[in-house]
N, C-alpha and C positions, 0 to 999 in steps of 0.2 A: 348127046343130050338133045331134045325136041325141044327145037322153037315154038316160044309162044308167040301166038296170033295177038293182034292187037285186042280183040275181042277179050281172049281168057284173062288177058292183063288189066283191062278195065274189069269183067269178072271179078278179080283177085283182091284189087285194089277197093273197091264198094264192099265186099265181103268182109275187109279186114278195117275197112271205118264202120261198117255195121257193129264187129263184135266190138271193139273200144268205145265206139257211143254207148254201147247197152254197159259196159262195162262202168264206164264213167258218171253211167247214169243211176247207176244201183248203187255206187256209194252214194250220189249226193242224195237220193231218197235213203239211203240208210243214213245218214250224219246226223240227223235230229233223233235216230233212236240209240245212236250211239253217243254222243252227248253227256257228258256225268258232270254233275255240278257238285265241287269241292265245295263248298262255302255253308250250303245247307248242312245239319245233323238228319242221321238217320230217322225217320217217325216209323218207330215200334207200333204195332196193336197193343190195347191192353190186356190181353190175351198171354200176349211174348213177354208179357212184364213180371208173370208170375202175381197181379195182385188180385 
């Protein structure tokens, strides 16, 4: 097996905090679109209402 150099290890390591920040970061910009509030009732059009 090839040793890694100090370099590709630092490499490897910023690489792999790169992808979990973007990761961690896409849920928290998603959590407010994902977000469902139980307590409201549904508001229909009055279109959907049939009247």
């Amino acid at each position: 097996m090839r040793q890694l150099t100090i370099g590709a290890l630092i490499g490897r390591a910023l690489l792999a905090l790169v992808l979990v920040s973007a990761l961690v970061g896409a849920v928290l910009l998603a959590r407010p679109a994902l977000d469902v509030e139980h307590g409201s009732p549904a508001v229909t059009p009055e279109a959907a209402e049939g009247s």
